[in-house]
N, C-alpha and C positions, 0 to 999 in steps of 0.2 A: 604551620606548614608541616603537610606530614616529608619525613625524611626518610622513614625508612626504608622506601626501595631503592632510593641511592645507597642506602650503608648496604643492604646486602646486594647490591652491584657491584659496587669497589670490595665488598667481603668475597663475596662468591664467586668475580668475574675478574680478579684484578691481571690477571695478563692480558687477555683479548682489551682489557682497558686502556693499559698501557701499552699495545700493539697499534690499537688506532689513534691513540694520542700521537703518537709518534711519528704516524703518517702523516695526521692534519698538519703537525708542527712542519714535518720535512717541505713539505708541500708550499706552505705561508712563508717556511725562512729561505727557502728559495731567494725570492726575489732583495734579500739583504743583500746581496752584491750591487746592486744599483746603489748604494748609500755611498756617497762623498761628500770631501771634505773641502769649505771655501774659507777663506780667512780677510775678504774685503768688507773693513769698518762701517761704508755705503751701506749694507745690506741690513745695521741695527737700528734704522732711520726708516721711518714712512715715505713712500713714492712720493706723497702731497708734502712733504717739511720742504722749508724753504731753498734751504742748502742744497738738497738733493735735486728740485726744481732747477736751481741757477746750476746747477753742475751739467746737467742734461742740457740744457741751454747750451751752456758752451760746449760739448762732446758735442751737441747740433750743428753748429754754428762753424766750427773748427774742426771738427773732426781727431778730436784730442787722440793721442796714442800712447801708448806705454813704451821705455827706453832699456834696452838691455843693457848695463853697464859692464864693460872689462875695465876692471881697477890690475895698475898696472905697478909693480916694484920693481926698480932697481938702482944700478949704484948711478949710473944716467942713463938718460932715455936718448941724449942727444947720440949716443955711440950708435955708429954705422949700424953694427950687428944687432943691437936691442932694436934698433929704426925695422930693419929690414923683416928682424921677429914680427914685430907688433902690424908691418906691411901683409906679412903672408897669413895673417891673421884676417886680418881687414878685407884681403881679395880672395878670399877664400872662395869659392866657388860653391860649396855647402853653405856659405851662409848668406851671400846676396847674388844668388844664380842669375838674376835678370835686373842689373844694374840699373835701367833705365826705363823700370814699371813704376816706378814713386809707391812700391807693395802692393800693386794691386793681383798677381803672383805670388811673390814668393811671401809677402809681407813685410817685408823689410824694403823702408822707403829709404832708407839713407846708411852711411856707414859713415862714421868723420872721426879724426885721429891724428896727431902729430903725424905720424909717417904721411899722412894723404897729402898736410898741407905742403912738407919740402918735399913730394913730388910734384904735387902741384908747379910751385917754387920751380922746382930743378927743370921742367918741363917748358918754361918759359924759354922765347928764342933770345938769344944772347942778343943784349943792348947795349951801348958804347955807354959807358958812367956805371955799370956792372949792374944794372937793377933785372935784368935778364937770368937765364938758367944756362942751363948745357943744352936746352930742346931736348932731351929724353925725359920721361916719366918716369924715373928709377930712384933711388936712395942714393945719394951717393957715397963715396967710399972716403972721400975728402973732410975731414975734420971742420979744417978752418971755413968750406964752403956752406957746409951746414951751420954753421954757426955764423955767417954771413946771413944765409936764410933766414934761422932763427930771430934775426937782429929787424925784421924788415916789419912794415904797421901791419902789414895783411895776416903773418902767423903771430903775432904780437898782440895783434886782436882776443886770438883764443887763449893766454895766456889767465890761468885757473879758472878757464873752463877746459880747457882737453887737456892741459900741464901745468906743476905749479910751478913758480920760480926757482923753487930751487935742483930743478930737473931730475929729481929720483921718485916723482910721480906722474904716471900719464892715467889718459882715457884712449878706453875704444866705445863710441855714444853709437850703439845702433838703433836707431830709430825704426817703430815699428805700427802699423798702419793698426788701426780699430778693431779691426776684422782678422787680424794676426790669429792665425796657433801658435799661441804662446812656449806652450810645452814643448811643440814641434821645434822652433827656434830655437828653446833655450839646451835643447839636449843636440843642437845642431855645433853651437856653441861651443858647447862642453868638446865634443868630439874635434874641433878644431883646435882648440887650446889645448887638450892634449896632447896630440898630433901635428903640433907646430915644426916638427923637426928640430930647433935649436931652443936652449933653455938658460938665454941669457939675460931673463927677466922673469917675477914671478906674477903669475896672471888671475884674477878671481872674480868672477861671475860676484857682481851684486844690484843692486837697484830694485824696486817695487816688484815687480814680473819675478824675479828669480828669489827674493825674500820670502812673497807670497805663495812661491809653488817651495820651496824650502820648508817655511811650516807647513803645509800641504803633507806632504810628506812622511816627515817626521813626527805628526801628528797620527798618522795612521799608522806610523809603527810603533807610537806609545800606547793605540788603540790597539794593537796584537798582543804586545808588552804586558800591558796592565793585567789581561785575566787570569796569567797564570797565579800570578801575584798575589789579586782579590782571592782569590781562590782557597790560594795556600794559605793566606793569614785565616781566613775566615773557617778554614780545615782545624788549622790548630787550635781555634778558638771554640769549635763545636766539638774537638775532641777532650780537649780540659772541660767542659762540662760532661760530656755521655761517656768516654773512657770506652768509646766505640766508633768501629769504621762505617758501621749501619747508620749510626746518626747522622755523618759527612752524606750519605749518600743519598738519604729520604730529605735532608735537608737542599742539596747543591741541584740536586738532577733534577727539582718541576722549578728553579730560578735558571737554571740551562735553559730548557724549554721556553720560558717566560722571556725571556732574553734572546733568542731565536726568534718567537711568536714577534717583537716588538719591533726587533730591524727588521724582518720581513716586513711588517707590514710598512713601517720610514720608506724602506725601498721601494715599495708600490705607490705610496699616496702622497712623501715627504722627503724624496732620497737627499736633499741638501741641509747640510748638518755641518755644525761650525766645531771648534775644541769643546765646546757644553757635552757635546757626545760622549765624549767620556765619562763625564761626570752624570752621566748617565748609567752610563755601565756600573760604574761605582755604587751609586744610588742604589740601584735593582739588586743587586748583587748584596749590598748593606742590610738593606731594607727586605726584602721580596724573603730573605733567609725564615725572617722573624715569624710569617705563617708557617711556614713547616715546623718550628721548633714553637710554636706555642700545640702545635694539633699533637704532636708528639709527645711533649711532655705531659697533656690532656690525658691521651689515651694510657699513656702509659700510670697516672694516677687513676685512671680507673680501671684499676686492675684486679678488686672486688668484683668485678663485674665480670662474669663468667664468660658467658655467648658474646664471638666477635661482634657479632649483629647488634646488640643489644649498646656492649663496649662504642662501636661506630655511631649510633643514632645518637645517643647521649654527645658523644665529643662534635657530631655536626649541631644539634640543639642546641649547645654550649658555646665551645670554645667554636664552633664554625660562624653561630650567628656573630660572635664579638669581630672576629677576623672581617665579617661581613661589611658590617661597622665602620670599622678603622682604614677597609679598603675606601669606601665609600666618603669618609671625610680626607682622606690621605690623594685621591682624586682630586676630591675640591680642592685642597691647598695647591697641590703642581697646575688644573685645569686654572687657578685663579690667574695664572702667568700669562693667561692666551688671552687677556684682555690688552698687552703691551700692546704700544706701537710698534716694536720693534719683533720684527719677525723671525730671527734666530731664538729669541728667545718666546714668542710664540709657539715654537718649533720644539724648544727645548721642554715645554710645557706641556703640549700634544706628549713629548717621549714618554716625557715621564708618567703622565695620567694614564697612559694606556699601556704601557710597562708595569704600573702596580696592578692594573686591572689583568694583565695574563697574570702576572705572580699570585694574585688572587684566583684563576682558574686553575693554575698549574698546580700551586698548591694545594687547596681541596679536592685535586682530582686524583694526583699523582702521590702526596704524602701518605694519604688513609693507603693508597694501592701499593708503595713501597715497602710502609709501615708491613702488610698483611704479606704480601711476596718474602720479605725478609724476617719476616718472626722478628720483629722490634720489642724489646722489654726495656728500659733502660735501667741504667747500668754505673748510674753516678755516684760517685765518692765525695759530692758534693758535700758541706754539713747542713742542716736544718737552720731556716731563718728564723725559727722561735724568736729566738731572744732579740735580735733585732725590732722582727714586727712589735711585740712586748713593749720596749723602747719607744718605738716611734706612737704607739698607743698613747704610752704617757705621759710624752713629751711632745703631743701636738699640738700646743699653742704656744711654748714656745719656738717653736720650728718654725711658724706663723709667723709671729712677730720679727725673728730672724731671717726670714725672707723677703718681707715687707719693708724691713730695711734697706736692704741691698738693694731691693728694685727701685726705693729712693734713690739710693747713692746715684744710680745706673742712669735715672730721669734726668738727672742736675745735668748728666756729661753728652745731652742731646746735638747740644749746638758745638758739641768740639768734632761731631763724625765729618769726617770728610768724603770726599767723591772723589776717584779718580779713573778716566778713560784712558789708558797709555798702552799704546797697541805695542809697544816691546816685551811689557809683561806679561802677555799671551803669546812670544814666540821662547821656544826650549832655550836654553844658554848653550852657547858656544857653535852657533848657526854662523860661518864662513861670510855668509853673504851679508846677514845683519852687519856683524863687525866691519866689516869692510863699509857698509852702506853709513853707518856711523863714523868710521874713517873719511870716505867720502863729503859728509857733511860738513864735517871739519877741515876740510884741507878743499874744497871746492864751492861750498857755501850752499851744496843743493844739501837735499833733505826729501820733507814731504810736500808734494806739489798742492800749492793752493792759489789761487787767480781770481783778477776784482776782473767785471765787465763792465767796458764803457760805451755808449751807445749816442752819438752824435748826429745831429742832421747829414742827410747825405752831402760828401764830401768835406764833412768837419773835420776832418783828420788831416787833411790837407793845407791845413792854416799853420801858420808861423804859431800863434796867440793858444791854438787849442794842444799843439805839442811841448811849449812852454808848462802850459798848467797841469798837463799829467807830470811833465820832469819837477817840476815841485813839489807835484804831491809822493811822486817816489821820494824825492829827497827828502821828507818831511817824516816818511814810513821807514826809509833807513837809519834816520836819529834812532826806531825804535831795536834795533842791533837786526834786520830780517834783511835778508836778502831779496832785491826787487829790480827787476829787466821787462823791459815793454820797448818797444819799436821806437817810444822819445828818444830812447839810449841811443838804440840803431843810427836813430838818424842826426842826434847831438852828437855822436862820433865824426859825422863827419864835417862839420861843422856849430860851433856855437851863433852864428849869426845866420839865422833861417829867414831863406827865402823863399816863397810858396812852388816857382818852379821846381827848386832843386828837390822840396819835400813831395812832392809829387812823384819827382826821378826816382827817389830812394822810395817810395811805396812799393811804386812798378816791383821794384829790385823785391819787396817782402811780400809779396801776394806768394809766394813758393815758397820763404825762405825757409832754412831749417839751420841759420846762424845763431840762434838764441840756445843752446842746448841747458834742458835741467832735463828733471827726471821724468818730463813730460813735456812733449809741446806738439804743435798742433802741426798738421801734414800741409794742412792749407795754408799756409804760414798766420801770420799774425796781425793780419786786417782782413779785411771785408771787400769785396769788389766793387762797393760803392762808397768804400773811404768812409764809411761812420762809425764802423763796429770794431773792436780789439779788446785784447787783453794784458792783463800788468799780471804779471808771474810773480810772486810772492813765495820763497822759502823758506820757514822760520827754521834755524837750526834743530838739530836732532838734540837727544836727550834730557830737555827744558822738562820741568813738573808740568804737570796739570794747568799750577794756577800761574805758571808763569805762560804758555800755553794761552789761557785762557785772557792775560792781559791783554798778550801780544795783538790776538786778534781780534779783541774788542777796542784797541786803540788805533789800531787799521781800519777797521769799519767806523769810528769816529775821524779820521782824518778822511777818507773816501766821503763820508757824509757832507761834510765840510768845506770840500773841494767843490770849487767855480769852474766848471769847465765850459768854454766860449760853443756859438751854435748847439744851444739845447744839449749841451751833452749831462749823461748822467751813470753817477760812477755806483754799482754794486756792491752791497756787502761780501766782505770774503766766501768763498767755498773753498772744497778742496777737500784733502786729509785730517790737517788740524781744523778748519772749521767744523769739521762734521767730526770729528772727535768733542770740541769742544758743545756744538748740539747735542750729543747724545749724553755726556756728562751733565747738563745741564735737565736732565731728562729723568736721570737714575732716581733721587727722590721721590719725586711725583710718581714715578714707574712702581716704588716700591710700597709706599703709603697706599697708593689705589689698588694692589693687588693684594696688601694686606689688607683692606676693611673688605673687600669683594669676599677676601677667604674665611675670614673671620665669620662674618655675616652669612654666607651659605651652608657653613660646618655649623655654625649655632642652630641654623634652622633644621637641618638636618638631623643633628642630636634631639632636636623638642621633637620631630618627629619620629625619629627611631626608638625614642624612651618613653615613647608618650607622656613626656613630663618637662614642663618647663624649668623646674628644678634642679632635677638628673641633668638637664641639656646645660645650665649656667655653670654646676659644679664640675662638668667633665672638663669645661671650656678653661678651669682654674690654673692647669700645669701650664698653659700655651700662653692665659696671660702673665704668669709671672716670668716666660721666658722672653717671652718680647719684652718685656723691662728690662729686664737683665741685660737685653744683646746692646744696646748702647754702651754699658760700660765695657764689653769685653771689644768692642770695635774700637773704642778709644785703648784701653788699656793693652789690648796686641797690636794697634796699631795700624790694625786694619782700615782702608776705605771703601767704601761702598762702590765698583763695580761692576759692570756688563757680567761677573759670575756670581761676586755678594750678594747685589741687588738679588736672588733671588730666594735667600737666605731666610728670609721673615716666611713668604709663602711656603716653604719647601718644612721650615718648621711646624706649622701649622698643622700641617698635614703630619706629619711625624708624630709630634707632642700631644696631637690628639688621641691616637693607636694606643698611646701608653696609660692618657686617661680614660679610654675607654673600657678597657680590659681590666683597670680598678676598678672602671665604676659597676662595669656586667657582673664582677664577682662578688661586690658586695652588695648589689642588688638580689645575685642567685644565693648569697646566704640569709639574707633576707625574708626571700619566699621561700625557706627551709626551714624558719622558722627562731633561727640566730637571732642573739641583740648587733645593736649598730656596734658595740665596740667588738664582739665575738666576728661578727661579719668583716668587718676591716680588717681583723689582726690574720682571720683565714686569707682574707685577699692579700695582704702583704707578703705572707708566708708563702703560698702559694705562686699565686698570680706575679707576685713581684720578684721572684726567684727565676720564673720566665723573663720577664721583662728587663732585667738584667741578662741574662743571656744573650736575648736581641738585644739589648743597646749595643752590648761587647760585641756581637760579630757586627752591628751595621759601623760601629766604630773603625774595627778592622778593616772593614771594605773599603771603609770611605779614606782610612789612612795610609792603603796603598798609593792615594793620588800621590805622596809627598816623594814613590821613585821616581815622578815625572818633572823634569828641571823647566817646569812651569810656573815663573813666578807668582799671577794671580789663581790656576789653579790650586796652589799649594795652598794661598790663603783660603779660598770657597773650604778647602779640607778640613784645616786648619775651623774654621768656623763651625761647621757640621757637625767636627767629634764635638767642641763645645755645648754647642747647643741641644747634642742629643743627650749628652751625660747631663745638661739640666732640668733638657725634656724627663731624664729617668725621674732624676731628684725630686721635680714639680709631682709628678704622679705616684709615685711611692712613699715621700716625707710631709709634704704639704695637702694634697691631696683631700687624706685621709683626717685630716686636722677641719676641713667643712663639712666632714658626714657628723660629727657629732652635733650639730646643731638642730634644736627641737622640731623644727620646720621640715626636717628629713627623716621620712620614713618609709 
């Protein structure tokens, strides 16, 4: 390919160059405002998986809603004045303007509260035997009358669910319709509880809705956060090599661009973006550095070379086709991701493959045009890697065989990797609402909502025999320590000896209810208008592992299998939160295996075709697989599991560890047709070429180890993983590498 009327375009034209780059880019990153941020587990699951199916189902069926919780403290709640707080809280006008839409307005179908029920209570006309009120709807001022109230089955009822026994805990459960603005609510909320007038309790927004717009949030302000950070680490890192502010600048400013060019384009085609985004940013930022600093320290070695023009055509014939290269397999590895099921990280994959691909235009467009704009010579104080490359010349087979070891050791520790899904470890530390919603857990038994469906012949629900057989099988699901309420409860409260009228009475009564409160329930209440359909609410406590998690709900759905229920009825495997946590963990393997042979297999093909050599293409392929051997033992040995950000890990390397052995293998192939022997050519590639590639490894290191200011427990590990594997990415291409060119078959 002739190059040279690009080099003397970026030679001769470099500002109108970077005048119109800079329009296209303003232009394209426009639309990166449209990019937000979702954090619902649902979303890393296929529309067709089964879980997802049955969840739709019942959101059909039921009209599921989300619940805003007020978690409530103080020293009691029974005291007039906390009552009367927690009241004006509750009738606020901001927060259920139109009491009697069931949300079909304001969105908020319901509000329920200790204060509600002793007004309720106190609002009853006075009865001879005391079971009466005063007839006003007010709190009262009377101790001992509240505490009569308190004493009675009706508020006795809700005792840990709106209060625990020991009365220095309440709720405020506001129930809120499908179709809610959530946001709009929950900042309606806030300003209420602020604005309470007295502050003889302390009050805290928690529950699914305010967790999830909480990491929302916070998340985007870690995504402000981080660039100055990336930035700076990655400033210091390029100035201890070039000992120059020029090099910060031809380096940072076409990964700006690149990084602009890429949310613009999310925000036109993709704008829905989970916490992975960052780890995007990082990525590009890492990564995207290492073409401007391999073209730079190119040009700047050829600097025998008199005519910029001349200096220019050589570093794009060179060092531009390698970058070309390494863009091109370093795509395949992130593009292998968009074969998942799961669509955030299909998303994540899209980012990144078309984020290396601008940093790959930004850089060949804007580095040669920086480079020439600023008169770049470099300027490093670095020492010469002579005696290294020398070294690793004559010690590459044992280097070899010490490699070959370890990636033993690494195979044996396959079956100790684990998996873990745990949506806590994707929200920051010390999130209010979290805590409190874990507090919650614990002192009221809700959690993450999840729900069996049971489906009977019309009017099967109405039988004595068919509310029996569901209260068994709760009973049978609560041996397994989970919390579980269905309308058998409802209607076993009010009697243990069911009779078909009376269960019929008590239906009527739930076709509306909104008595069962957890962190979700349905508007329509909790049967069917023809008495056959309902659901069993299941919440397994908060903070459980993975695989305790994972028992829970596999021992549910074998007691649900199990279960007789009279008139055709037939009982659902769990959905929910933790079932669909525990779906997607069961996922991560397979998700990671099939996107590593997908990357593998297109980067191999790639390489025989960019080398036109099926040789060149197996040998380049050498650093990536001794690094996937490797990453077994360091997942076991840090302790890491394979998650929704690890899982990405193997492909995300691929494409990395490839770049490094590319740029070995171009320059000992260009010393080659110079006429070099294979051991002269290697030891120039090391020397050279490997003095770069340490460079980039060190700033994509630094990028990527910004993630750790972000109090993201599984980010930190994704971090955590990446500097590893890039620093073995280097090692594979620079120590091992060069230990397969010497063999006779290579020439």
């Amino acid at each position: 390919m002739n190059v040279r009327p690009i080099a003397q375009l970026l030679v001769k034209r470099p500002h109108a160059v970077l005048i119109i780059f800079t329009l296209i880019t303003a232009i394209v990153g426009s639309q990166a405002t449209n990019v937000y941020m979702v954090s619902d587990f649902a979303n890393f699951l296929p529309k067709d998986d089964t879980a997802v199916q049955l969840w739709n189902r019942i959101d059909k069926e039921f009209q599921m809603g989300y619940n805003i919780i007020i978690y409530i403290e103080a020293d009691d709640i029974r005291d007039p004045n906390v009552l009367k707080e927690i009241d004006r809280v509750c009738c606020s006008p901001k927060l259920n303007q139109y009491e009697s839409d069931k949300g079909k307005i304001d969105g908020v179908v319901s509000v329920r509260s200790l204060s509600l029920l002793i007004k309720e209570e106190n609002g009853k006309p006075y009865q001879i035997g005391g079971l009466g009120g005063q007839g006003t709807r007010e709190i009262p001022d009377d101790e001992k009358l509240i505490a009569r109230y308190l004493a009675r089955t009706t508020v006795q009822a809700y005792k840990d669910t709106l209060f625990t026994n020991t009365y220095k805990i309440g709720l405020i459960i506001i129930q809120l319709s499908s179709d809610a603005n959530y946001d709009d609510i929950l900042e309606k909320t806030k300003d209420v509880i602020e604005h309470r007038g007295t502050f003889y309790s302390e009050m805290t927004i928690t529950g699914t809705v305010a967790m999830q717009k909480a990491i929302q949030t916070i998340s985007m302000e870690y995504f402000r956060l981080i660039l100055p950070i990336i930035i700076l680490m990655i400033s210091a890192v390029l100035f201890f090599f070039h000992r120059s502010l020029k090099g910060i600048i031809i380096t940072l400013m076409p990964i700006a661009y690149a990084i602009i060019l890429t949310f613009g384009l999310l925000g036109a085609v993709s704008p829905e973006m989970t916490l992975l985004a960052i780890a995007v940013v990082a990525l590009l930022l890492g990564l995207g550095v290492d073409y401007s600093i391999h073209i730079m320290n190119r040009f700047a070695e050829e600097n025998s070379t008199g005519d910029e023009v001349d200096r220019m055509e050589k570093l794009l014939k060179s060092t531009g086709k390698a970058i070309l290269l390494s863009t091109v397999t370093t795509v395949i590895g992130f593009g292998s991701l968009m074969i998942s099921s799961m669509t955030p990280m299909i998303t994540f994959g899209f980012a990144c493959a078309v984020g290396i691909l601008f940093c790959f235009i930004c850089s060949i467009i804007l580095a040669p045009t920086l480079i020439i704009i600023l008169k770049y010579e470099k300027n490093s104080l670095f020492p010469s890697w002579s005696s290294l490359a020398i070294f690793v010349v004559h010690n590459k087979r044992r280097i070899a065989v010490i490699a070959c070891f370890f990636a033993i050791m690494s195979i044996i520790l396959i079956p100790q990797i684990t998996t873990d899904v745990n949506y806590f470890d994707m929200a920051p530390e010390g999130i209010p609402e979290l805590e409190k919603l874990q507090e919650y857990s614990s002192n009221f038994g809700g959690g993450n909502f999840n729900a069996l469906l049971i489906v009977t012949d019309p009017q099967g629900l109405t039988y004595p025999e068919t509310i029996d057989a569901i209260y068994n099988m709760e009973e049978e699901m609560r041996k397994e320590g989970v919390n579980v309420n269905s309308l058998a409860d409802q209607i076993k409260k009010v009697s243990d000896v069911l009779e078909r009228n009376d269960i019929v009475d008590r239906l009527n009564d739930l076709l509306g209810v909104d008595t069962i409160i957890y962190d979700m329930v349905a508007e329509s209440g909790l049967v069917s208008e023809d008495f056959s359909t309902t659901i069993v609410l299941v919440n397994i406590p908060l903070g459980r592992s993975m695989e305790e998690n994972e028992a829970a709900v596999n021992k549910i759905n074998e007691i649900a299998e199990k279960s007789e229920i009279p008139h055709n009825g037939r009982v659902s495997q769990l959905t929910g939160t933790d079932a669909i946590n525990v779906a997607i963990n069961k996922k991560l393997t397979d998700e990671q295996t099939r996107s590593m042979i997908v990357a593998l297999l297109l980067v191999l093909a790639a390489l025989i075709v960019i080398f036109s050599s099926s040789i060149y293409g197996f040998l380049t392929m050498i650093p990536v697989g001794f690094v996937l051997m490797w990453e077994p033992g360091f997942l076991v040995g840090l302790n890491v599991p394979l998650s929704i950000f690890t899982i990405s890990i193997a492909s995300i390397m691929i494409g990395i560890g490839i770049d490094y052995g590319i740029h070995i293998t171009h320059r000992v192939r260009e010393g080659l047709e110079e006429g070099l022997s294979k051991r002269d050519a290697t030891k120039v590639a090391i020397e050279k070429t490997g003095l770069s590639l340490v460079e980039a490894a060190t700033t994509t290191i630094a990028g990527t180890a910004s993630i750790f200011f972000i109090d993201i427990s599984a980010l930190q590990q994704f971090s955590l993983l990446i500097i590893v594997m890039v620093a073995l990415s280097l090692v594979g291409a620079v120590f091992i590498l060069p230990a397969f060119y010497d063999f006779k078959f290579v020439k």
